[in-house]
MARGUVEX-712676 format. One record per residue (C-alpha): residue in three letters; x, y, z. Coordinates in steps of 0.25 Angstrom, whole numbers, plus 2048, in hexadecimal, padded with zeros to 3 digits. Example, Ala and Ser with C-alpha at 12.3 -4.5 7.8 and 13.67 -1.06 7.14 Angstrom:
ALA8317EE81F SER8377FC81D 
***
This chain:
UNKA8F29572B UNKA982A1727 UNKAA22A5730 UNKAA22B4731 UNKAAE2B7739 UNKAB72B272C UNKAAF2B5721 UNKAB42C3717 UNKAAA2CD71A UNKAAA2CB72A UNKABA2CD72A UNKAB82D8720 UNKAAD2DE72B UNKAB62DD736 UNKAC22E272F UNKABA2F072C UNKAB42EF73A UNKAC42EF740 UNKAC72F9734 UNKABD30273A UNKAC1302749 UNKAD0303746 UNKACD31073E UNKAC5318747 UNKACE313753 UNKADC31774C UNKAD5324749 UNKAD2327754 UNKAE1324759 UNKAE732974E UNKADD338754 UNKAE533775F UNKAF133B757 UNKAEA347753 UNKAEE357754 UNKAE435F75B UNKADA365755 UNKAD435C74E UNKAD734E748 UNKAE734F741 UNKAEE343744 UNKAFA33F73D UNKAF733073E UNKAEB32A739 UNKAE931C73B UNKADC31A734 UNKAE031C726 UNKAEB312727 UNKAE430872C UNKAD8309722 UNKAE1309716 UNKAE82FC71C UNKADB2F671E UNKAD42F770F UNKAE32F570C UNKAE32E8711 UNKAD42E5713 UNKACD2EC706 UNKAC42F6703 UNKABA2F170D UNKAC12F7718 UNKABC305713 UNKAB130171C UNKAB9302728 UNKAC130F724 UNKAB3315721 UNKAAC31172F UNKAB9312738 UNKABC321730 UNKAAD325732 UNKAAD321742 UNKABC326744 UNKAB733573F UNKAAA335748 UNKAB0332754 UNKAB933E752 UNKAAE34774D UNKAA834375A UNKAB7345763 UNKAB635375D UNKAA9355763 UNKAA0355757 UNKA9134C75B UNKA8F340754 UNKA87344746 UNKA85342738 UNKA8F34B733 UNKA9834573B UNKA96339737 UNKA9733D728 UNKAA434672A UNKAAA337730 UNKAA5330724 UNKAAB33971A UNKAB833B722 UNKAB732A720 UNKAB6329711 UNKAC2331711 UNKAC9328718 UNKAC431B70F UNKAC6320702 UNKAD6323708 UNKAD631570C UNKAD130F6FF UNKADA3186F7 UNKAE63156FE UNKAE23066FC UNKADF3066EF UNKAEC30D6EB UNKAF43046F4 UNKAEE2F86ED UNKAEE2FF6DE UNKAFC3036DF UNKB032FA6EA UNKAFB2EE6EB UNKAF52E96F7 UNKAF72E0700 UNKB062E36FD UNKB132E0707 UNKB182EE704 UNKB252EB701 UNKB282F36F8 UNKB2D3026FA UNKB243076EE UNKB1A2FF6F4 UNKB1B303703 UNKB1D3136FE UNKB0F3126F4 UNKB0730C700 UNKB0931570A UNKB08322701 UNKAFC31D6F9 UNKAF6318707 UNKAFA32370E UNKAFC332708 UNKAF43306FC UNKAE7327701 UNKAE633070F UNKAE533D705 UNKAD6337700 UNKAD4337712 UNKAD9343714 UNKAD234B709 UNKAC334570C UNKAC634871B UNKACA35771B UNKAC035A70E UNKAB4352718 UNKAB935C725 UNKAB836771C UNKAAB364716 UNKAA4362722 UNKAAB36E728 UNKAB3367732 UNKAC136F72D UNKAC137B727 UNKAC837B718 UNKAD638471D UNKAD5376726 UNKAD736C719 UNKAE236A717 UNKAE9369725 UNKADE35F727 UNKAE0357718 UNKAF035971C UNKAEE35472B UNKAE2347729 UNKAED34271B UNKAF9343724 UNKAF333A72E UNKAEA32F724 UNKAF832F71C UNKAFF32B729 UNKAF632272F UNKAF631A722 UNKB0531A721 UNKB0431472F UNKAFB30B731 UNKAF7303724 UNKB052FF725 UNKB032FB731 UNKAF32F572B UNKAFA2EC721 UNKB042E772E UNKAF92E2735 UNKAF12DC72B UNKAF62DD71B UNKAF92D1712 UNKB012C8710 UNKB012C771F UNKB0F2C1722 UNKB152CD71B UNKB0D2D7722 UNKB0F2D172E UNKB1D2D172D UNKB1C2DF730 UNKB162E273D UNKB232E3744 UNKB2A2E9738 UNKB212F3735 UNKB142F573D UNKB1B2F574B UNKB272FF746 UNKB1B309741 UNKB1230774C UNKB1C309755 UNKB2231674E UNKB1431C74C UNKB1231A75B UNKB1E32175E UNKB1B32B754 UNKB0C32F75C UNKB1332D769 UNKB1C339764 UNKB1134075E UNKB0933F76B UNKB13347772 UNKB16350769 UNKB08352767 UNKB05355776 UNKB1135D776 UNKB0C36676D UNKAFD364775 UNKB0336B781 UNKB0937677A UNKAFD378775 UNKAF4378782 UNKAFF37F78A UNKAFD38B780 UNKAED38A780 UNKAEF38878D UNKAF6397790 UNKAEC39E786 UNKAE239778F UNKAE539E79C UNKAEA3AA793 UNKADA3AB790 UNKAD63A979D UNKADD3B27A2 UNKAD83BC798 UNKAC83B779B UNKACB3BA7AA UNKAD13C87A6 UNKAC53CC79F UNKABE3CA7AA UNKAC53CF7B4 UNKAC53DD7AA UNKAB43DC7AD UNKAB93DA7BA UNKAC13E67BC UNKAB73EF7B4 UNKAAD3EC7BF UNKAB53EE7C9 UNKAB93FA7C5 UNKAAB3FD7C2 UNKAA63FA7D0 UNKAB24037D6 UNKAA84107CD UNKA9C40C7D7 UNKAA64097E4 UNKAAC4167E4 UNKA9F41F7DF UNKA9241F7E9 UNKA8A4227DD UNKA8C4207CD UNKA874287C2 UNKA834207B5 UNKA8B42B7AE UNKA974277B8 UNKA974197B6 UNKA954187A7 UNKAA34247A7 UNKAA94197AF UNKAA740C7A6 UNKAAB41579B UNKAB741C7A0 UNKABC4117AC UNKAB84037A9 UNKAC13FE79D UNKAB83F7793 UNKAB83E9791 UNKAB33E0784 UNKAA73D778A UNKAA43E0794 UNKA953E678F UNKA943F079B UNKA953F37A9 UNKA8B3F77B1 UNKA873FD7BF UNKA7B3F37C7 UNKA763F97D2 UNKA703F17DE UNKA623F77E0 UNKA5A3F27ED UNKA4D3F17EA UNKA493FE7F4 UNKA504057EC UNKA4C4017DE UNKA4240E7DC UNKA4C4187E2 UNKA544127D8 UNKA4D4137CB UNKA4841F7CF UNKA564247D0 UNKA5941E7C3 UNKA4D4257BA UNKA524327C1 UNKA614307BA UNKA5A42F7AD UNKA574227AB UNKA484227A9 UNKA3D4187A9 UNKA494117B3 UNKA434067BA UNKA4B3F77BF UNKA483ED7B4 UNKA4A3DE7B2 UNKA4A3D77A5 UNKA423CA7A1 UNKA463BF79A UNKA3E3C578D UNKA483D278D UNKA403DB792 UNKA3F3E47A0 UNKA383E57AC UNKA373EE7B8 UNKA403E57C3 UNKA373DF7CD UNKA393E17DA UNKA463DB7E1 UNKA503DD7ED UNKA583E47E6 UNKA5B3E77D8 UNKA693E87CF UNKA663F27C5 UNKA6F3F67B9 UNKA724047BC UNKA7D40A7B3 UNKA824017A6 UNKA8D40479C UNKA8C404791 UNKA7F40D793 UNKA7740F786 UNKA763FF781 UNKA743FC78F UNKA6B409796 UNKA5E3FC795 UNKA653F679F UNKA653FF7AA UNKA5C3FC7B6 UNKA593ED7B5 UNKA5A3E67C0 UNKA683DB7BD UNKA653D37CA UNKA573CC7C2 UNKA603C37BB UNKA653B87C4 UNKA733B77BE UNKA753C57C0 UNKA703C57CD UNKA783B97D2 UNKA843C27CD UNKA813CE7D4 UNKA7F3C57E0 UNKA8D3BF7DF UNKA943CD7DE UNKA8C3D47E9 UNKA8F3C97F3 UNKA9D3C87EF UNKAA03D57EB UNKAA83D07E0 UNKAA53CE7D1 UNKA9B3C67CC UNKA973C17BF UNKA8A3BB7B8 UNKA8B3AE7AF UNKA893B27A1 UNKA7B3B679F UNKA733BF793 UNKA753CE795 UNKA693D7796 UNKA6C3DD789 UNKA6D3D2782 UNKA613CB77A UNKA6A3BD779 UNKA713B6781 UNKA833BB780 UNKA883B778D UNKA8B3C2795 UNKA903C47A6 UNKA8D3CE7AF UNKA993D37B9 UNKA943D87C5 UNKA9D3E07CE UNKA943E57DE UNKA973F17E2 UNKA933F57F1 UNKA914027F8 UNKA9B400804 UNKAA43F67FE UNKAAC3F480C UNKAA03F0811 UNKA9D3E6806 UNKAA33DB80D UNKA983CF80E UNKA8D3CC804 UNKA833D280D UNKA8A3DE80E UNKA8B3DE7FF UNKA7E3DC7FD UNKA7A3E8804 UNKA863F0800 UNKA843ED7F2 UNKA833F97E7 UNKA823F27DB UNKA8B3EB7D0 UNKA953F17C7 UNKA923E87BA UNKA993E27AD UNKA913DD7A1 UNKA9A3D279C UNKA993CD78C UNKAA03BF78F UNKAA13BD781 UNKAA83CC77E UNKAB03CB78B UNKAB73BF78A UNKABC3BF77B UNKAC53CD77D UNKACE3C6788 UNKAD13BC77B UNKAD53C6771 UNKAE43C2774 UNKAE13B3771 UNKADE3AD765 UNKACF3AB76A UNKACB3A175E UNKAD6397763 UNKACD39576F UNKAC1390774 UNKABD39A781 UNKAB339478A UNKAAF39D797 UNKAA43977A0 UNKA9E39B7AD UNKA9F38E7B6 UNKA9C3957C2 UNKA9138B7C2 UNKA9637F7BF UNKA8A3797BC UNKA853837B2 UNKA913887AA UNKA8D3947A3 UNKA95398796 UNKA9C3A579A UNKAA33A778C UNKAA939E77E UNKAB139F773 UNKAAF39076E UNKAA738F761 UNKAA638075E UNKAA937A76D UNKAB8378767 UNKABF36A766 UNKAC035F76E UNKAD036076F UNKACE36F771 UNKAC536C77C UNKAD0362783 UNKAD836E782 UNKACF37778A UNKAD537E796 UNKACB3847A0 UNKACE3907AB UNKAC23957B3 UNKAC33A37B9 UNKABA3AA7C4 UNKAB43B77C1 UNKAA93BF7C9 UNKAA43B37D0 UNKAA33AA7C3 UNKAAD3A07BE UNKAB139F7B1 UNKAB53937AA UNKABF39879D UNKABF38C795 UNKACB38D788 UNKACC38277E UNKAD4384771 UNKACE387763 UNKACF37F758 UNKAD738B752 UNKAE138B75F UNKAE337B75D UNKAE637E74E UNKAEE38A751 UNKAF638475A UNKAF6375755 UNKB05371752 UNKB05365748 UNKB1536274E UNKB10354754 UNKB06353748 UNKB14352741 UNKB1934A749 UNKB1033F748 UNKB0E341739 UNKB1D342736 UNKB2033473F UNKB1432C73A UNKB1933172D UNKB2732B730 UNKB2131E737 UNKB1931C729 UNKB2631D722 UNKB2D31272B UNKB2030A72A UNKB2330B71B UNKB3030A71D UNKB2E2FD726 UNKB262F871A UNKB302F8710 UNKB3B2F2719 UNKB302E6720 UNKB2B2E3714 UNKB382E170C UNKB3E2D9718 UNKB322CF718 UNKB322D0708 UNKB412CC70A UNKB3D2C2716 UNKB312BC70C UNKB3B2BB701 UNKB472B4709 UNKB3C2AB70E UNKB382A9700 UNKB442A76FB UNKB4829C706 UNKB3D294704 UNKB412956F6 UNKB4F2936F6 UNKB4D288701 UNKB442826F6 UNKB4E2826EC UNKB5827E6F5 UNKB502736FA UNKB4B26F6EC UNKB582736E5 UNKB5F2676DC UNKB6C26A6DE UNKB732696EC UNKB742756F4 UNKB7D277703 UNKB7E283709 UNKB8A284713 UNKB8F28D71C UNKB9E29371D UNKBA3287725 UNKB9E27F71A UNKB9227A723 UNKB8527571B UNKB7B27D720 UNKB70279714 UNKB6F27170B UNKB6226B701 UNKB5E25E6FE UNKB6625B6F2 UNKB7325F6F9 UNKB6D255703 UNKB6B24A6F8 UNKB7724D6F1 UNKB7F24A6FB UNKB7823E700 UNKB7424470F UNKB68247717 UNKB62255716 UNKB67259724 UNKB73254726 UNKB7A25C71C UNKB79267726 UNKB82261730 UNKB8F261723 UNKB99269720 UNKB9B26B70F UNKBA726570F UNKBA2258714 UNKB9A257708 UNKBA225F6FE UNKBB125B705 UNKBB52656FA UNKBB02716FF UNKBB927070D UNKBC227A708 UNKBB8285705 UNKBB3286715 UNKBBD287720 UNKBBA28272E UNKBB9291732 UNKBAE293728 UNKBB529B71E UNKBB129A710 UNKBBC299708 UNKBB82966F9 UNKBAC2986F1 UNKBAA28F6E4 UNKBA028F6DA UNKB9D2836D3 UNKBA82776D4 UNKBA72696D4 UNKBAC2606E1 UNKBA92526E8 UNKB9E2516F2 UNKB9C2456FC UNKB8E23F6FE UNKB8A23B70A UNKB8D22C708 UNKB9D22F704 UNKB9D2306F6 UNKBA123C6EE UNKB982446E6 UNKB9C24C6D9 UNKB9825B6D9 UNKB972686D5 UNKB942736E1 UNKB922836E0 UNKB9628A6EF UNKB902996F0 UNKB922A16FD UNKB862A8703 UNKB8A2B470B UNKB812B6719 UNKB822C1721 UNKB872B872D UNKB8E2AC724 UNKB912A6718 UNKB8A299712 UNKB8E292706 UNKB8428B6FB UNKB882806F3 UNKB8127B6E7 UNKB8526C6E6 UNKB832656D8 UNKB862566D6 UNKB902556CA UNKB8F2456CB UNKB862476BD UNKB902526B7 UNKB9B24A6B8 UNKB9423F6B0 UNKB9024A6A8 UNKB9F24F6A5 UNKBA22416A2 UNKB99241697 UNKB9D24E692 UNKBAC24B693 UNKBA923F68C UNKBA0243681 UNKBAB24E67E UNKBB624667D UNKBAC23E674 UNKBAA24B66B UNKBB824D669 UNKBBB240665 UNKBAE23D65C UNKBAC248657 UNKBB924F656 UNKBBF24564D UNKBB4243643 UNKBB525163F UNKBC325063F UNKBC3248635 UNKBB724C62D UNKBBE25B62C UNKBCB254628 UNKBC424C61D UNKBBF257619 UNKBC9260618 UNKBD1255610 UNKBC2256604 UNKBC3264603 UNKBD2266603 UNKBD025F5F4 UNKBD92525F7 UNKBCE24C5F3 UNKBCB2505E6 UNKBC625F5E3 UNKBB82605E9 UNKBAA2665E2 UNKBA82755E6 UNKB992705EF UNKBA12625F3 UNKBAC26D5F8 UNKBA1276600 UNKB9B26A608 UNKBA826460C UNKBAD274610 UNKB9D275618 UNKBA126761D UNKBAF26C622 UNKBAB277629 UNKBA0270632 UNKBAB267636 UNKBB227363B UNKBA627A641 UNKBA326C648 UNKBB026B64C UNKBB1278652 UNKBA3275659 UNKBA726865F UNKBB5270664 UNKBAC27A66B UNKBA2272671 UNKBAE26B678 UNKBB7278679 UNKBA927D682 UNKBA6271689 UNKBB427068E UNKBB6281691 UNKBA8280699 UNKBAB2746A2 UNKBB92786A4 UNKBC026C69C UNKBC8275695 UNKBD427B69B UNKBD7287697 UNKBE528A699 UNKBE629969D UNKBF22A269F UNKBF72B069F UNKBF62B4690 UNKBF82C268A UNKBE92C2682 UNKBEF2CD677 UNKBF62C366F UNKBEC2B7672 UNKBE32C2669 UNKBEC2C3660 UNKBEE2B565E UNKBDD2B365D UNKBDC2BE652 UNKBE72B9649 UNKBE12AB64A UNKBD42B0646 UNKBD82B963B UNKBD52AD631 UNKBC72AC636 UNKBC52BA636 UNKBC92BA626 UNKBBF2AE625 UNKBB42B7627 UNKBBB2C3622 UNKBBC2CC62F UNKBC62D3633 UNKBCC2CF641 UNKBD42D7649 UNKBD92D8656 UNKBDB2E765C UNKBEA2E865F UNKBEF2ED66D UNKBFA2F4673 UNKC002F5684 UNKBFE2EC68D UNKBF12E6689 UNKBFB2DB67E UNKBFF2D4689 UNKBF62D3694 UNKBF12C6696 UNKBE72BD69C UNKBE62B06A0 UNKBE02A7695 UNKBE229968D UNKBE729F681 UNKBE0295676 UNKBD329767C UNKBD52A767C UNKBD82A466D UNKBCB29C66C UNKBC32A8673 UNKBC82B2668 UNKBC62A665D UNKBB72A7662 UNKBB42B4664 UNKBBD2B9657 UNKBB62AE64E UNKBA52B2653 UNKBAB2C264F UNKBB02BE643 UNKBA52B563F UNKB9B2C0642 UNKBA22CC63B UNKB9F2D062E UNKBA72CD622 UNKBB22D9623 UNKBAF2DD631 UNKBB92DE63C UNKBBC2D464A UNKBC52DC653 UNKBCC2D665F UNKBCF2DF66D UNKBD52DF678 UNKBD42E8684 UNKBD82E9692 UNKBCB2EC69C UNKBD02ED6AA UNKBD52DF6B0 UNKBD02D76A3 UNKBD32D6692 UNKBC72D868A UNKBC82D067C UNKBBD2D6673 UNKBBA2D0665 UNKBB22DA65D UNKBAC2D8650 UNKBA12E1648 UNKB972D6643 UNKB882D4643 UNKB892D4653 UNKB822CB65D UNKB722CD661 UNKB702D2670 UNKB672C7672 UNKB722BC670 UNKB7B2C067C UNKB762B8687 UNKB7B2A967F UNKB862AE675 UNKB902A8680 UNKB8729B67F UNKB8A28F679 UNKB8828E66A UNKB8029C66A UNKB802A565D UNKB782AF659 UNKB722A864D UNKB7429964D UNKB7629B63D UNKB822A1641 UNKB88294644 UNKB87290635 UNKB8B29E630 UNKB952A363A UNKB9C29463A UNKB9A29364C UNKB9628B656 UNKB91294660 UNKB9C28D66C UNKBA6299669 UNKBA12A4672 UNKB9D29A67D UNKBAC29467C UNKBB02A367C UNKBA92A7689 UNKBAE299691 UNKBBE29C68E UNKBBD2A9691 UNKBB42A769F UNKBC129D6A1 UNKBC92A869E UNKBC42B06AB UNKBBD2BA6A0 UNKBB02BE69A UNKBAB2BE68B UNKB9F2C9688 UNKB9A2CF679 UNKB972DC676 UNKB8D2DE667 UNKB852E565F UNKB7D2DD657 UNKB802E3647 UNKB8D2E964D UNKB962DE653 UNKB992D8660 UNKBA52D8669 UNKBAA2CC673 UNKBB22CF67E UNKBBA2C6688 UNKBC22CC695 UNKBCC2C369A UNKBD42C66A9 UNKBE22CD6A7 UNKBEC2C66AA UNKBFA2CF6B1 
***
């Protein structure tokens, strides 16, 4: 069977299942960061986690970004209030391959130009991934997101770029906060990443939760300024609503006062009085005069009423179709007597107001309370469509002191002084001093609880879900109705009065916690570098420490063996461990005097041979090299510990097979120069001109062998210190002098001219301390190499300068020069620029190496200076001596 829950494409499934969640719930966290209206958020979370994940996971983590993008922005169409449909859907969809193609841009950089998996170490490194991750990947989201809201609509294109500026800000953030934290959590190689949960993830969750804390209350802060101020503009318009009304109101009152004081009203009367007396008031269509008719009196009545002029009058109703009808017969009849305006309204005089239930019930109210009482909004009879409209009614009685209780109201009554109110008209003029498009005005009619009737709006989409949670409601009464005024800001009023300081706040601190995540990054990631390396080189140094041939001690300042290796161990004929337990100078009794028992170094020493005891008594030849280590807190000491037991035999040999040289091959060529120097002196007889030229070749290779065989043991004595050189105080001047006259014949040999550059002060007699032959064989060296290698007629001068503390002996010549390749072995043994020259130049290569040995033992230093085809000049300094 396959085992599913390990195999690839179930992992993979799941990986893109988690993806999905942890997109659409960071989303929606990261919304709650948001600056009303709308959806800016300096933080989102998403982008950083869906870059980290194809980061680390691959491409097929799209998926997840896909599906958790789409869901994220359905759920906050739906938050907004938008129903669940296809073009929501589709928007979401867009919006989501936006957001993928950032997150496999930023991956594909990343990988192309960094490469990934990576332990960001490097501060190139670290500054490329986050601004190729961040900035320049989360421009692609940014750009498909604003241009698929504008598209379909959602923003209007003055809207762009706040928006484009807004959604990069916070997909640029997020990545820069959380695909750090993303590779923390689960990037390769594991131990490395893992290293920096406490270095690195907790410091930036930590600061970016400090960050949103602040945020928060700046953000509400700023949140109860705004609703303090929305919250005055509100009672502001109330008040303003309630003062329009209260204006109907007084017109009607004043309006009844005409019928109170008069016993009988002329039309021409009361339409002087609207004109002259009441003011005039936006939304208010007309007043009019409706006088109660008992149904006795109803024929005295329109018989009076043709007799005024008004022909053909009669009491009419009117149907539902629009048309009129002779009023049937009633009780008692509320008839529209005088109306103002006159000439569009003259139609409605005579019909009987009390046959529409709504009016009626109004009428009712104010004749039994004898106050004002309004309708809810109904059609006006003008009208042919429905424009919501009230009618304010205002009883006027005959003997008004007597009108004290509804049935005596009843019978007292006259009839109604009456407004004709446009809700719609009366309303907006109380707002002119707002700015009426920053706010969404709702006046309802709850009188009836249960059947709210809409008294007056100003919304025109039914506004935002934040502006509703902002909605402050106020009810007033008004002729016997209560209103309920309903103000919810505007999208324009939130825009208009939306600071972005918190916005900033949280955008600028994120910013900075990015930057100390960065920062982390770098110094994490050099520290475990560091920590890997020393590691590393532990295990490597212990390797060779362990595996080393030679004997190696470390010891501390009391001269206590805190280390040792095996061969150390073997060396000295002890167990491994116990050599821990010794002081140095039970095995190296020697070395007592470089440690006090206070633990004070006293001496360092480089290489030196000395007597060590093994563990079984006997001594042991050796040679030993002690090298301080400096710690913060002490000092340790490492000696290299070589057994000389096969040097010694070694030297033995040597000295030996010297002593050998010089006695076998030394007196051979004694002779053989001697006998030949008595053939070609002519004692012998005169010689053939070619039997004279093979005993002159034959001579002159017994000097050159000579010469070699002196030098091989001159070195071999100069390098191992078996030579004593005998140094004292000499003024060099005249030691130079004395090499150039010396030289003079070998100069004329060759035919050059060598010279020695004359002096004058102080510099004749200052001195340095020297073995005066062996300064003469260092000029004899370096005076013979010039004048071998000038040309015939050239020139070899000899200087001497002063350069600070030290002499500085320069032997110049203008020959052919020495190649620059040939400067790392010219001081070697035997070394010459072409190994011809040995034959034509008459050398054996020794000279220079002798050269550099006398004068190191001289406490100086020996350099060249050439240009090949030009010459070369060799210099010494030796220390002044005062």
């Amino acid at each position: 069977m396959i085992d599913l829950a390990r195999s690839p494409a179930t992992t993979m499934v799941l990986r893109i299942f988690w993806l999905t969640l942890a997109y659409v719930i960071a989303g929606r966290l990261s919304l709650l960061l948001a600056i009303p209206p709308g959806f800016v958020t300096g933080l989102f979370l998403p982008m950083g986690i869906a870059l980290g994940a194809v980061l680390i996971w691959g491409m097929p983590m799209l998926v997840g970004v896909f599906l958790g993008s789409t869901l994220l922005n359905i759920s906050v169409a739906l938050s907004a209030g938008q129903p669940f449909s296809i073009p929501v859907v589709l928007v979401a969809a867009e919006i989501a391959a936006g957001s993928s193609l950032a997150s496999a841009a930023g991956a594909w950089l990343i990988r192309h130009y960094i490469g990934f998996p990576d332990k960001l170490t490097d501060e190139r490194k670290i500054f490329a991934f986050f601004v190729l991750g961040g900035p320049v990947a989360t421009s692609l989201s940014a750009s498909c997101g604003s241009l698929v809201l504008y598209l379909n609509g959602i923003i209007h294109f003055k809207q762009m770029l706040f928006t484009w500026w807004s959604w990069w800000i916070g997909d640029a953030i997020g990545v820069l906060i959380a695909t750090p934290l993303m590779c923390v959590l689960f990037a390769s190689p594991r131990h490395f990443w893992q290293g920096r949960r406490y270095t690195v993830g907790m410091p930036i969750v930590i600061s970016s939760l400090v960050v949103v804390l602040v945020f928060v209350l700046a953000s509400n802060n700023e949140q109860r300024k705004i609703e303090d101020q929305f919250k005055q503009q509100t009672e502001l318009i109330t008040a303003a609503v309630e003062s329009r009304l209260s204006a109907v109101a007084y017109s009607l009152a004043t309006l009844r006062g005409l019928f109170i004081a008069s016993d009988q009203v002329t039309h021409e009367e009361f339409s002087t009085y609207i004109k002259h007396v009441i003011p005039k008031i936006d939304g208010v269509s007309g007043f009019s005069w409706n006088q109660y008719i008992p149904h006795e009196q109803r024929r005295n009545y329109e018989t009076q009423m043709r007799a005024q002029g008004y022909e053909n009058f009669y009491l009419k109703e009117k149907l539902v179709s629009g048309d009129y009808q002779p009023a049937p017969d009633r009780d008692g009849y509320t008839v529209i007597a005088f109306i103002e305006p006159w000439l569009e309204n003259q139609a409605l005089i005579g019909i009987n107001v009390a046959a529409d239930p709504m009016r009626a019930a109004a009428q009712e109210r104010a004749r039994d309370t004898g106050v004002l009482a309004m309708t809810g909004p109904l059609q006006l009879y003008r009208d042919t469509q429905y424009t919501p409209g009230v009618i304010v009614y205002y009883p006027v009685y005959r003997e008004i002191e007597l009108a004290t209780t509804a049935e005596s109201r009843q019978k007292l009554l006259l009839g109604y002084a009456t407004a004709i109110v446009r809700v719609n008209a009366l309303i907006p003029p109380a707002l002119t001093s707002f700015q009426i498009n920053e706010f969404d005005i709702l006046v309802t009619d709850v009188t009836d609880p249960a059947n709210p009737m809409e008294f007056y709006t100003s919304i025109a989409n039914g506004g935002s879900p934040y502006a509703r949670s902002m909605e402050i409601v106020r009810d007033i009464s008004f002729a016997g109705h209560r209103l309920s005024i309903s103000v919810a800001p505007s999208e324009s009023y939130l825009l208009q009065h939306r600071s972005l300081q918190s916005w900033f706040v949280l955008a600028g601190g994120l910013l900075f916690c990015s930057f100390l995540g960065g920062f982390l990054l770098l110094i994490s990631g050099r520290t475990q570098h560091v920590r890997d390396l020393v590691e590393q080189r532990t295990k490597e140094l212990t390797a060779i420490l362990e595996n080393a041939v030679e004997s190696i001690l470390v010891v501390d300042e009391r001269g206590l063996i805190i280390r040792a290796n095996p061969a150390a161990a073997h060396l000295f004929g002890y167990v491994f461990d116990p050599l821990h337990l010794l002081r140095i100078g039970d095995l190296i009794p020697g070395l007592h005097q470089f440690f006090s028992q206070e633990g004070q170094y006293l001496e360092t020493i480089s290489w030196r041979e000395g007597i060590a005891l093994r563990s079984d008594g006997n001594q042991l030849p050796i040679e030993l090299s002690l090298s301080p280590v400096a710690l913060q807190d002490r000092n340790l000491f490492t000696l290299i510990i070589h057994d000389a037991s096969a040097k010694q035999k070694i030297d033995k040999l040597k000295n030996e097979f010297i002593s050998t040289v010089s006695h076998e091959l030394r007196t051979p060529l004694t002779s053989i120069k001697g006998a030949l120097g008595i053939v070609l002196s002519g004692d012998l007889g005169a010689l053939e001109i070619r039997s004279k030229d093979l005993l002159t070749i034959a001579s002159n290779n017994v000097d050159r062998l000579t010469r070699l065989v002196n030098d091989i043991l001159d070195i071999d004595k100069l390098e191992f210190g078996n030579v004593q050189l005998h140094n004292q105080c000499k003024a060099v001047y005249p030691l130079l002098q004395q090499a150039v006259e010396q030289n003079h014949g070998y100069a004329a040999r060759y035919g050059v001219e060598l010279r020695l550059d004359e002096v004058e002060g102080p510099i004749q007699v200052l001195s340095a301390n020297l073995d005066a032959d062996r300064f003469l064989q260092v000029m004899s060296n370096l005076m013979s190499n010039a004048i071998k290698y000038s040309h015939l007629g050239g020139k070899v001068l000899v200087t001497l300068v002063r350069v600070d503390d030290k002499l500085k002996i320069s032997v110049i010549d203008h020959g052919q020069g020495i190649p620059t390749e040939f400067r790392q072995r010219i001081f070697r043994k035997f070394a010459q620029v072409d190994s011809s020259d040995t034959r034509r130049r008459d050398g054996t290569g020794l000279g220079l190496s002798i050269t550099k040995v006398i004068v190191e033992r001289f406490g100086g230093k020996i350099d060249y200076q050439s240009i090949e085809g030009q010459g070369s000049t060799f210099y010494f300094t030796l220390p002044i001596v005062e």
